[in-house]
C-alpha positions in Angstrom: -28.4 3.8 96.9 -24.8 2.6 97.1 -26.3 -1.0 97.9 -28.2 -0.9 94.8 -24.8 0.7 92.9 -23.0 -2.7 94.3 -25.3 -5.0 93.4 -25.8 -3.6 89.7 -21.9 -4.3 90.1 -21.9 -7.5 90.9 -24.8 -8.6 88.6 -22.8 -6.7 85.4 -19.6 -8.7 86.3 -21.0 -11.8 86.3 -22.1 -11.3 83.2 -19.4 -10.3 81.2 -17.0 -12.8 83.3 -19.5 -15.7 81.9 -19.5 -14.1 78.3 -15.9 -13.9 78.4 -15.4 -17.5 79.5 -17.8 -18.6 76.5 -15.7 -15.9 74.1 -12.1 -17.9 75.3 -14.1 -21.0 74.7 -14.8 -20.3 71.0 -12.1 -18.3 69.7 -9.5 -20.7 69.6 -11.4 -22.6 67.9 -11.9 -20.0 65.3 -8.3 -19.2 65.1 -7.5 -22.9 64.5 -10.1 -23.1 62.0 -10.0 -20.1 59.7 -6.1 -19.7 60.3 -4.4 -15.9 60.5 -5.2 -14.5 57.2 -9.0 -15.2 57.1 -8.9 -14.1 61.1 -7.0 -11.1 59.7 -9.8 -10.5 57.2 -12.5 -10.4 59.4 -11.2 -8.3 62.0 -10.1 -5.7 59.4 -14.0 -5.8 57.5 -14.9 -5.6 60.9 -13.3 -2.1 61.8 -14.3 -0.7 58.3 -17.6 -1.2 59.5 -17.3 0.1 62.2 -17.0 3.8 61.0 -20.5 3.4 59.5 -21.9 1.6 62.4 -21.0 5.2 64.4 -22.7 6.8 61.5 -25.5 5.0 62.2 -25.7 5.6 65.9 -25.2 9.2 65.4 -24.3 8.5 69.0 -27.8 8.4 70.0 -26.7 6.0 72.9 -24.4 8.3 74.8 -27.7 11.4 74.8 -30.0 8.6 74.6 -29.6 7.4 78.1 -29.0 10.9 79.7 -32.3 12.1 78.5 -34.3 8.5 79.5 -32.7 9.5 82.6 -34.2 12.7 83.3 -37.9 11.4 82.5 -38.0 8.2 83.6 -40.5 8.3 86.0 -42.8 10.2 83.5 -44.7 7.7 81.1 -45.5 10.1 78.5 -42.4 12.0 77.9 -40.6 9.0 78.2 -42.3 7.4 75.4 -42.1 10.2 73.3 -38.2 10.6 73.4 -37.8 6.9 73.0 -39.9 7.6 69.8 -37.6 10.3 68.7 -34.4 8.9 69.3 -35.5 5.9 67.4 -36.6 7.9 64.5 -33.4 10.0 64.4 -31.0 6.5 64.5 -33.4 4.7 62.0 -33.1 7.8 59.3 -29.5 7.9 59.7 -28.4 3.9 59.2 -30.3 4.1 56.0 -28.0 6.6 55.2 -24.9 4.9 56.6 -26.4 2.1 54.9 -26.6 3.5 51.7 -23.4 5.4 51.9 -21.3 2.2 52.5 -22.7 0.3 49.9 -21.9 3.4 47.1 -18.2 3.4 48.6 -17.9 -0.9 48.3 -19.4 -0.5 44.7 -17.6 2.6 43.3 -14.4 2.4 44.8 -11.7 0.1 42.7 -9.7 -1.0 45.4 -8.7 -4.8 45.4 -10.2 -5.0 48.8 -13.6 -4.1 48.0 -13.5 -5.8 44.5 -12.1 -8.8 45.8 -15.7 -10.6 45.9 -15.2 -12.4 49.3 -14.1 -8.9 51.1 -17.6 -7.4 49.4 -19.7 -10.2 50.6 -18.2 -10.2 54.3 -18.5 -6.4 54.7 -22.2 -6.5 53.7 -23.0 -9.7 55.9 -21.2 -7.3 58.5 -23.2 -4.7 57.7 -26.7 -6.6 59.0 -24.9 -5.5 63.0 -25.9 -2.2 62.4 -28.6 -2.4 60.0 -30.4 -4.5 62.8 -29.2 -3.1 65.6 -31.7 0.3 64.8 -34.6 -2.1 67.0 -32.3 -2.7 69.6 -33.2 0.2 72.3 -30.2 -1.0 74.1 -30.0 2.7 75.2 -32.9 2.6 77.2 -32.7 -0.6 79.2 -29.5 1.3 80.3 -31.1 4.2 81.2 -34.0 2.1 83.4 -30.6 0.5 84.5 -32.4 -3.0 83.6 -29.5 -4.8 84.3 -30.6 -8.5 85.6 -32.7 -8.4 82.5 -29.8 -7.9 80.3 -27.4 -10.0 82.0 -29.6 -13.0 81.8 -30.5 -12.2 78.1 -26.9 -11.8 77.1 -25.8 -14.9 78.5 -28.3 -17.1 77.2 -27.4 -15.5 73.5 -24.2 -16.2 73.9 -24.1 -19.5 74.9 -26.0 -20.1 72.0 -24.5 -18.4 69.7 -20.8 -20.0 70.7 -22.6 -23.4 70.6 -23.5 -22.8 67.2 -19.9 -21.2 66.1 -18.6 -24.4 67.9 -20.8 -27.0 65.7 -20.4 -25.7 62.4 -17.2 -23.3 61.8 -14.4 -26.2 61.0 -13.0 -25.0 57.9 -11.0 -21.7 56.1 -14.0 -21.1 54.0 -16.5 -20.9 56.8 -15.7 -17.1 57.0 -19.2 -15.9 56.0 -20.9 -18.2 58.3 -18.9 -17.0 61.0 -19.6 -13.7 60.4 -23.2 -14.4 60.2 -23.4 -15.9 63.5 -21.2 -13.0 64.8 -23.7 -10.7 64.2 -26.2 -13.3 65.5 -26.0 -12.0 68.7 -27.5 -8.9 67.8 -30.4 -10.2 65.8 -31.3 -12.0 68.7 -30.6 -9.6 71.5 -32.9 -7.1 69.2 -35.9 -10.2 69.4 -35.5 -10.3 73.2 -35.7 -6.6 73.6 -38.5 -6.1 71.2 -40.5 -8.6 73.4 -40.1 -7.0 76.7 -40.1 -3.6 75.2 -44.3 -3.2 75.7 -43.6 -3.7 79.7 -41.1 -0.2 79.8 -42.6 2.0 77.2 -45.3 2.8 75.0 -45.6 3.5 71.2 -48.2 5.8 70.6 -47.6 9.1 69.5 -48.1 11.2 72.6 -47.5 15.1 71.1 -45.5 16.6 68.7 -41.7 15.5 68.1 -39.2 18.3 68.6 -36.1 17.1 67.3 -34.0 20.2 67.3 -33.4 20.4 70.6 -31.2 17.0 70.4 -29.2 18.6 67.5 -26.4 21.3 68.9 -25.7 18.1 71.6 -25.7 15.5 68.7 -23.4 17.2 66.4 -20.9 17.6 69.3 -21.5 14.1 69.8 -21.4 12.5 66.3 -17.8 14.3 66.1 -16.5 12.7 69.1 -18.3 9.2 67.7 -16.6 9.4 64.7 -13.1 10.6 65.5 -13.6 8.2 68.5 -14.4 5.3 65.5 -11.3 6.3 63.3 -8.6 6.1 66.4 -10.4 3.3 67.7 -10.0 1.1 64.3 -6.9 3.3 62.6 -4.3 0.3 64.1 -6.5 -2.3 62.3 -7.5 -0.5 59.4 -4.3 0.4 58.3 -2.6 -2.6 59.3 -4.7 -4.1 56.8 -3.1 -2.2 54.2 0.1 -2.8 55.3 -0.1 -6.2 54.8 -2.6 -7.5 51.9 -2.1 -10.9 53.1 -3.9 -10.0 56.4 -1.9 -12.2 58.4 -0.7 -9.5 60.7 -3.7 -8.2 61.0 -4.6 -11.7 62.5 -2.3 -11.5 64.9 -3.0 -8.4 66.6 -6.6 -9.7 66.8 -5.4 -12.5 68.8 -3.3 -10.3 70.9 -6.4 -7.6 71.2 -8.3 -10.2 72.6 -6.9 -10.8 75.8 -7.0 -6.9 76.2 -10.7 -6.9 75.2 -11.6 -8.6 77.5 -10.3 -6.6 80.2 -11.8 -3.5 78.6 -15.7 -5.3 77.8 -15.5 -5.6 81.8 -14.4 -1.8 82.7 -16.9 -1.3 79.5 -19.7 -3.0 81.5 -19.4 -1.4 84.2 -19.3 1.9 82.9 -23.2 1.1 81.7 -23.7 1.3 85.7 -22.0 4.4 86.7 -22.4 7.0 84.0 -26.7 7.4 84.6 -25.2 7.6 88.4 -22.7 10.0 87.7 -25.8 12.4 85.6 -28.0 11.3 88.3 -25.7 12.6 91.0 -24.5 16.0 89.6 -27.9 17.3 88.3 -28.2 16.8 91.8 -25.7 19.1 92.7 -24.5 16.1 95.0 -21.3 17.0 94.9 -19.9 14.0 97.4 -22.2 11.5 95.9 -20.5 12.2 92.7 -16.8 12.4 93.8 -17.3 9.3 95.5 -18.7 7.6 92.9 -16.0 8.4 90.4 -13.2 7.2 93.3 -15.1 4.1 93.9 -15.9 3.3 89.8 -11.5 3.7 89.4 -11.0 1.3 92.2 -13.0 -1.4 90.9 -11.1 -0.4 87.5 -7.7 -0.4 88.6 -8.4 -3.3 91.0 -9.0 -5.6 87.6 -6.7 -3.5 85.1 -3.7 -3.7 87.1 -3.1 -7.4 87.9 -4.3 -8.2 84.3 -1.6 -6.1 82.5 0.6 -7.8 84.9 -0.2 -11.3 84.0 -0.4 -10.7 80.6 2.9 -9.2 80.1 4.1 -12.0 82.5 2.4 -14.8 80.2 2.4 -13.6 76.6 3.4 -16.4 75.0 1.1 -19.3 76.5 -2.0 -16.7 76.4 -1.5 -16.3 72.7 -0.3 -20.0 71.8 -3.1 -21.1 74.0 -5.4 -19.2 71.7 -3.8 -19.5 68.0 -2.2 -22.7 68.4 1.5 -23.3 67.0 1.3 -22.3 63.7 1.0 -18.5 61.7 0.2 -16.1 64.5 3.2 -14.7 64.2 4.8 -12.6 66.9 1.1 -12.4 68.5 3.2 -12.4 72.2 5.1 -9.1 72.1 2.3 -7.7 70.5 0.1 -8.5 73.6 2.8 -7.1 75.9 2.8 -3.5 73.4 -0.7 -3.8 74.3 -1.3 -4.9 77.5 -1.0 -0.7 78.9 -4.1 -0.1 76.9 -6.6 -1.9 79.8 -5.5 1.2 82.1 -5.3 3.7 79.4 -8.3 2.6 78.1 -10.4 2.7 81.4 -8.9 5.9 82.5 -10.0 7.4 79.4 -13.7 6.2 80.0 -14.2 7.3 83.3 -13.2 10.5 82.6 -15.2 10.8 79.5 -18.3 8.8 80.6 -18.6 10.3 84.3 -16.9 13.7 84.5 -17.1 15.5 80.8 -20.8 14.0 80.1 -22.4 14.8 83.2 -20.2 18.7 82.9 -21.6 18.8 79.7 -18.0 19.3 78.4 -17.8 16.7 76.0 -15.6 19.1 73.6 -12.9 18.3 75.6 -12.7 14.9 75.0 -13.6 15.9 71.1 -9.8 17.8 71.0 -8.3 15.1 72.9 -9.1 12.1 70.4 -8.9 14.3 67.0 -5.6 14.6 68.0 -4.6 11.2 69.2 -7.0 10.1 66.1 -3.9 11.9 63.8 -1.5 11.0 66.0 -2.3 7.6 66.0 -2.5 7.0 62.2 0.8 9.0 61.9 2.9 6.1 64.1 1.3 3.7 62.9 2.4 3.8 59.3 6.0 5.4 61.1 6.4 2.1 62.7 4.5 -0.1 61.2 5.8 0.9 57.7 9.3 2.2 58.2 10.7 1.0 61.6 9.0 -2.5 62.4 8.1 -3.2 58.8 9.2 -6.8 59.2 7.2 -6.8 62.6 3.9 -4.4 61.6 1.5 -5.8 64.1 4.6 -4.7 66.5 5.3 -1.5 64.9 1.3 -0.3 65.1 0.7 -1.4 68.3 3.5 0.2 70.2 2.5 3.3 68.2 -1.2 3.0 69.7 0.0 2.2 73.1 1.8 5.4 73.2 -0.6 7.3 71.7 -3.5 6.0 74.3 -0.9 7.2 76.5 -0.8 10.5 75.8 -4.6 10.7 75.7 -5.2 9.7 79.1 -2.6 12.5 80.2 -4.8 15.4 78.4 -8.0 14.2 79.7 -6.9 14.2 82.8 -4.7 17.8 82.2 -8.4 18.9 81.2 -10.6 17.8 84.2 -7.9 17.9 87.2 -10.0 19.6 89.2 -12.3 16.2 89.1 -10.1 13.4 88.0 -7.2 14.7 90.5 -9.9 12.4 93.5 -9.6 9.7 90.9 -6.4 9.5 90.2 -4.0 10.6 93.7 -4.4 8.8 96.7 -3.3 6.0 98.9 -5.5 3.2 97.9 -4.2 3.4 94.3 -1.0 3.3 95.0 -0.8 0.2 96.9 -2.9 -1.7 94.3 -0.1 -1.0 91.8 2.9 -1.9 94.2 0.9 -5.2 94.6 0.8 -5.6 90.8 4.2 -4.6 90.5 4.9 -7.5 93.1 2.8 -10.4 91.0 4.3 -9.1 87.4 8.1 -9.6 88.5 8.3 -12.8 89.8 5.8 -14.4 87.2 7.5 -13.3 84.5 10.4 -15.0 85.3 8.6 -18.1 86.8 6.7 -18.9 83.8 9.2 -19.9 81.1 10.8 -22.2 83.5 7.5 -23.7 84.8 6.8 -23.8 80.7 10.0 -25.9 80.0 9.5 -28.0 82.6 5.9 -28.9 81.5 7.1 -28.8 78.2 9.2 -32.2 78.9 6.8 -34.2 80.2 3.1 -33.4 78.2 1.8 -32.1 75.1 2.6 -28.0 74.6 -1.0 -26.9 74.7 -1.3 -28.8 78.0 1.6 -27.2 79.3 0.7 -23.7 78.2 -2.7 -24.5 80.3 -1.1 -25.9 83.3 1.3 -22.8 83.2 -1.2 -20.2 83.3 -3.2 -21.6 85.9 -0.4 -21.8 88.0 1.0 -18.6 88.0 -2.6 -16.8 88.1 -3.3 -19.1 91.0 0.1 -18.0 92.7 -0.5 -14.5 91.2 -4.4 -14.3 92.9 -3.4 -15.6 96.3 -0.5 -12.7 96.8 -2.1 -10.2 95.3 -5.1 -10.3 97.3 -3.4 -11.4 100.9 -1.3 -8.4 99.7 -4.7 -6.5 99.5 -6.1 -7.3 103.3 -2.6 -6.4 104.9 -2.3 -3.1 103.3 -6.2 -3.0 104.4 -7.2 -1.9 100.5 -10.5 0.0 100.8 -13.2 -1.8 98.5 -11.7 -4.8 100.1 -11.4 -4.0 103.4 -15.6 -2.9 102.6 -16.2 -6.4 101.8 -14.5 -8.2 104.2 -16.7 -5.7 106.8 -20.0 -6.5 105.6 
């Protein structure tokens, strides 16, 4: 069993490391191209829809995958809750659907008048509206996860080839929209195919879908105040600034930090049908030791990247945006950079302790509250304290606030988390990071000025970055073999 856990691992990082190589690939480009206030524009239509996007999943994933899980090796029952949860998500994105489209229409607001802004949100719109045929949910649940790692790669490498070829110019918003959302269409194609082999569509008894309702309101509530914390930073940054520049430069800054959280995000996808699996059980080990070795794997990633991030701001972000607009996009990376652990604390606890305890109210009270906390610092120092700095301003205030998140969840599940959270191996994988952050950070502008001299800047910034993570990777993990680290030492003993 724990081979199979490492090897779903291994296949689920080397696909998200290969889609984030092809995402760094692309996005510069983008950046160059559209320039921070078109950047700005999409990434704020974006989060708007967003909130109906949850709407539409009525997070069907999340009880989705739990109940595939208990019936997966019944053909019949299986079908018929596939059927049902696909019923239940395809009513309610008509209604998201419809209920966007009357707030666009009705509402006077410049930014849904403005006939660009329209026309992007609905192009937008076609990620959820599609998304309905995806059954993403139950390839997770039958933990097909060589199947999706091929299929996701080969989309994206399409779909980056094709962003590459023909966005070149500010007005190529929609089109890059439309091939944003590409990947979607065509990961809903692929799935539809193999579909047939997993489960059949025939009606096989009566649908009984009020016994997914008490479990579906709790979770719609968490999916939507989980939406409006997620997207408050951008959403109101948006308002902040009508120009929409700043809003650009977060996004540049948020993507490093993405990154690092579409990995932890991944691998979640592994571990929480483990983590049901293993306490309906009433395998109490198995699921303490899962949760221990799921927050190694997390904090072996999450800490060395915040280090190097913090440590290499500035050539991460010019890398990416180039030399001009993008303002102040470095020290909002560094405001953000805590948000990889936050972020991946948060979802272990959620995904593999509350679920499978079935106390998913917890995590409810937790993010309403950091949801109003949240929008309240943002406008404090985005508004009032940073206002000539907003993309500062709100994400310090959602850095503090993810913060104090992760604190309750784990005040609320100490009994579990407490395995996760205090011991040995932790601690020496953040001394190690600790030991990388300090002297890279004061390395790197002198290796920068020194480049700086002698080649063009971009060049530099590359040449810097390569050498301090080099440097950064060799310490840290000869640093990891001396203190005899435990998932390493478990490779190294294979």
């Amino acid at each position: 069993m724990k081979n199979e856990v490492r090897s779903n691992v291994v296949i689920n990082l080397i696909r998200t490391v290969t889609m984030m190589i092809l995402s760094f690939v692309t996005f510069p480009i983008v950046c160059r191209y559209l320039g921070d206030e078109m950047v700005g524009l999409y990434s704020w239509a974006t989060a708007f829809v967003y909130y109906f996007l949850v709407l539409a999943r009525i997070s069907i994933p999340n009880i989705a995958v739990r109940e595939c899980i208990k019936v997966r090796d019944d053909p019949e029952k299986l079908a018929k809750k596939t059927q049902e949860f696909f019923i239940i998500q395809a009513v309610m994105t008509l209604i998201s659907f419809s209920l966007m489209t009357a707030i666009v229409l009705s509402i006077g607001i410049p930014d849904f008048t403005d006939p660009l802004h329209r026309s992007l949100i609905f192009v937008l719109s076609l990620n959820f509206l599609t998304g309905v045929l995806s059954f993403e949910w139950l390839f997770t649940a039958l933990e097909k996860h060589t199947y999706m790692a091929i299929r996701s790669i080969i989309i994206a490498a399409i779909v980056d080839i094709l962003i590459f070829a023909f966005i070149n110019y500010p007005e190529g918003i929609l089109l890059y929209a439309f091939l944003s959302i590409l990947t979607t269409v065509l990961t809903v194609l692929s799935n539809l195919i193999y579909l047939p082999k997993l489960v059949k569509f025939r009606k096989v008894g009566k649908y009984d879908f009020k016994q997914y309702l008490p479990l579906l309101g709790v979770l719609f509530m968490i999916s939507v105040v989980a939406a409006i914390y997620d997207k408050t930073d951008t959403f109101i940054l948006g308002f902040i600034d009508s120009s929409k520049a700043s809003v650009g430069s977060y996004s540049v800054a948020m993507k490093g930090v993405e990154i690092v959280i579409g990995v932890i995000t991944a691998l979640s996808t592994i571990f929480m049908p483990r983590a049901m699996y293993y306490y309906q059980k009433k395998d109490e080990r198995q699921f303490r030791n899962l949760n221990k070795y799921s927050t190694n794997i997390c904090l072996l990633i999450v800490i060395p990247a915040i280090a190097l991030m913090i440590a290499l701001a500035e050539p991460i972000t010019k890398l990416i945006a180039g030399q001009t607009g993008y303002e102040y996009a470095d020290i909002v990376l560094i405001a953000l950079a805590s948000l990889m652990l936050t972020f991946s604390i948060s979802n272990i606890v959620y995904t593999q302790i509350l679920i499978p305890l079935k106390k998913e109210k917890y995590y409810l009270i937790s993010v309403f509250s950091a949801a109003v906390l949240n929008a309240g610092l943002s406008v404090l120092f985005g508004l009032v304290i940073f206002k000539d700095r907003p993309a500062f301003g709100v994400a310090l205030g959602t850095a503090i606030t993810d913060a104090l998140l992760v604190i309750c969840l784990l005040a609320f599940t100490w009994k579990e988390s407490k395995y996760i959270v205090l011991n040995w191996n932790n601690l020496k994988i953040l001394v190690l990071g600790i030991i990388i952050a300090i002297p890279s950070y004061f390395v790197s502008p002198l290796l920068l000025t020194e480049f700086s001299k002698t080649m063009l800047i971009e060049l530099a910034y590359l040449l810097d970055i390569l050498i301090i993570f080099a440097g950064s990777v060799i310490v840290y993990f000869s640093g990891l073999v001396i203190t005899k680290e435990k998932l390493t030492q478990s490779i190294i003993h294979r």
